[in-house]
C-alpha positions in Angstrom: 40.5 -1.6 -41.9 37.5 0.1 -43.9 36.9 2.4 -40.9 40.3 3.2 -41.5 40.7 3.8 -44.9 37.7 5.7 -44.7 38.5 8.3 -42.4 41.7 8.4 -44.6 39.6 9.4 -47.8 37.8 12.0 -45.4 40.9 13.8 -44.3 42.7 14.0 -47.8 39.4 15.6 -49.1 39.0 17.8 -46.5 42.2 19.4 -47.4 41.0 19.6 -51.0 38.0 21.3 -50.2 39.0 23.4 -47.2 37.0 27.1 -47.7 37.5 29.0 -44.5 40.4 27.6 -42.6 42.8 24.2 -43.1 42.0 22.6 -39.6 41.6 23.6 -35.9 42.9 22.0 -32.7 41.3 22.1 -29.4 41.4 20.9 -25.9 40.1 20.8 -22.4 40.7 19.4 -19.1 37.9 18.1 -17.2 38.0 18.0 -13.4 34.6 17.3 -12.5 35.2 13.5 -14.0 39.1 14.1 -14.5 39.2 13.3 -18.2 41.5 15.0 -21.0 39.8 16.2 -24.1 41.6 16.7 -27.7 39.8 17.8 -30.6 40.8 18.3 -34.7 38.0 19.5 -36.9 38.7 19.7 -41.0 36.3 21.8 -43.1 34.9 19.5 -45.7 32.8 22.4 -47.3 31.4 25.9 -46.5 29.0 25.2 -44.2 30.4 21.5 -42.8 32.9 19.7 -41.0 34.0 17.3 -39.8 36.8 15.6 -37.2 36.9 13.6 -34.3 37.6 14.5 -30.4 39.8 12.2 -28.6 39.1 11.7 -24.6 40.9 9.7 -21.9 38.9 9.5 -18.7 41.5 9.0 -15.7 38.9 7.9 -13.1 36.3 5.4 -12.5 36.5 3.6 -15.9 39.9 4.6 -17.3 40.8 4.5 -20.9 40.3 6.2 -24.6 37.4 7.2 -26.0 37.1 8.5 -29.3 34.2 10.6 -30.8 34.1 10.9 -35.1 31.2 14.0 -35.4 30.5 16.0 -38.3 29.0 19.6 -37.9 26.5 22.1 -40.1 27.4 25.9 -39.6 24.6 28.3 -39.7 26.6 31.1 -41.4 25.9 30.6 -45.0 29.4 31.3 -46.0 31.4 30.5 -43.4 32.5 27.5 -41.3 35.1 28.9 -39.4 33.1 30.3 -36.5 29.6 30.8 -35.6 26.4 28.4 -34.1 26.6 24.5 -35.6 24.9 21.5 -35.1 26.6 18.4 -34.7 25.9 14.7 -34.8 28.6 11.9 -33.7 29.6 8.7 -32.8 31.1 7.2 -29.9 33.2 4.1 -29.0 35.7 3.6 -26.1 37.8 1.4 -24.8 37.9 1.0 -20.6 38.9 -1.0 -18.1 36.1 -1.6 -15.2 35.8 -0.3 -12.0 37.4 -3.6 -10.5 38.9 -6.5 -12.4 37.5 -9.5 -11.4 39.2 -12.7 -10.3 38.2 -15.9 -11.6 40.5 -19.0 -10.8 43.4 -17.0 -10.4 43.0 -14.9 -13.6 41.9 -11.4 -14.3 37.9 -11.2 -16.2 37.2 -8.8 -18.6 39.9 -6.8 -18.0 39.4 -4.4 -20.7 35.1 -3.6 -22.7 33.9 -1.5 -25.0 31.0 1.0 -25.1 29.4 2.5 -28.4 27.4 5.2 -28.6 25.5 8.3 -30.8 25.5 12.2 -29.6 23.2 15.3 -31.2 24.1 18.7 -29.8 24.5 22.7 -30.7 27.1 24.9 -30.0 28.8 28.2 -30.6 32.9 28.6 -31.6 34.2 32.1 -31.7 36.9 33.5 -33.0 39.1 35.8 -31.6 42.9 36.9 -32.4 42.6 35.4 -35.6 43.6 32.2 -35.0 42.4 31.5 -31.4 39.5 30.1 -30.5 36.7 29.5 -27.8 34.0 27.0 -28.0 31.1 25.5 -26.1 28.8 22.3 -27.4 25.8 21.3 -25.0 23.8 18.3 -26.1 23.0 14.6 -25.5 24.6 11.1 -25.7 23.8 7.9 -25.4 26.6 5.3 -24.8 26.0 1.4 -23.5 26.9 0.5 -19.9 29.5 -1.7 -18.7 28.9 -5.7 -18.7 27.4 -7.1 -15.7 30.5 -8.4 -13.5 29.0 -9.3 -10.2 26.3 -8.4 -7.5 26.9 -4.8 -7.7 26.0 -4.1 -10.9 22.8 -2.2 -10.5 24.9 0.4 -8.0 27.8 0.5 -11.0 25.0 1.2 -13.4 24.0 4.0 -11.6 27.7 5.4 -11.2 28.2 4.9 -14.6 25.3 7.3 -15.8 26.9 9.6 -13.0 30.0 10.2 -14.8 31.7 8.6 -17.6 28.4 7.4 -19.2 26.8 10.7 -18.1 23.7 11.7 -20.6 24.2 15.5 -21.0 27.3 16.3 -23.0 28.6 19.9 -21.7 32.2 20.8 -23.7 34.3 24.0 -23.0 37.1 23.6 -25.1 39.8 26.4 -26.0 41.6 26.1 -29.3 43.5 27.2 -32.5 42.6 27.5 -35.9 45.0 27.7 -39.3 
């Protein structure tokens, strides 16, 4: 409830303080692990912002994961486009690879994974409104819970895709 009234607070000041542009939305489809990324990023002064990117992987382990960042803009005047830096949080909820059966009855049938990221990236603006941006970095999110005998082999599938240490994002968007 206080994460929630916080990010509340966050948003409402945003709007207050908004210098170059009220919001922007963005997106992506990943195929290489099929996931679907959504992003909304609030100024919260001339050089900063913030907003969180919402992802649902569809493979492997399937679920939400949401990503709160916050981002400083080189540009001294200006955080509508241009080269950032940005620091974030993770947490998801997923289901694992296999439920497991234990008298009958499904085990851990849903876990959760936390996480921090650091990156760089570019957006540009083009159109006036639309957008095109890139973020390369790294991330660090816990594994799934041991289940069984094949957890060192889930491990290693896990840092092969959804828990995968180099963040890449292409993401096309618009900005109002």
């Amino acid at each position: 409830m206080k994460i929630t009234m916080l990010l509340i607070v966050l948003f409402s000041t945003g709007l207050i303080y908004a210098q170059n542009f009220k919001g922007h939305v963005s997106g992506t489809y990943g195929s290489v692990n099929e996931k679907i990324r959504l992003q909304y990023e609030m100024p919260l002064d001339s050089q900063v912002s913030y907003g969180i990117n919402m992802n649902y992987y569809f493979k492997g382990w399937k679920g939400p994961v949401a990503e709160p960042f916050i981002r400083l803009y080189r540009k001294k005047d200006g955080n509508s486009e241009g080269f950032y830096g940005q620091a974030k949080l993770i947490y998801g909820n997923l289901s694992p690879l296999d439920s497991t059966f234990f008298g009958g009855e499904i085990v851990n049938e849903r876990w959760s994974t936390y996480g921090v990221g650091l990156g760089c990236g570019n957006k540009f603006l083009f159109a006036k409104h639309f957008t095109i941006e890139y973020l390369a970095g790294a991330r660090i999110l816990s594994p799934p819970p041991i289940i069984d005998d094949h957890y060192y082999f889930d491990q290693i599938g896990w840092y092969l895709s959804t828990g995968f240490p180099i963040d890449f994002q292409l993401k096309v968007g618009f900005q109002f």
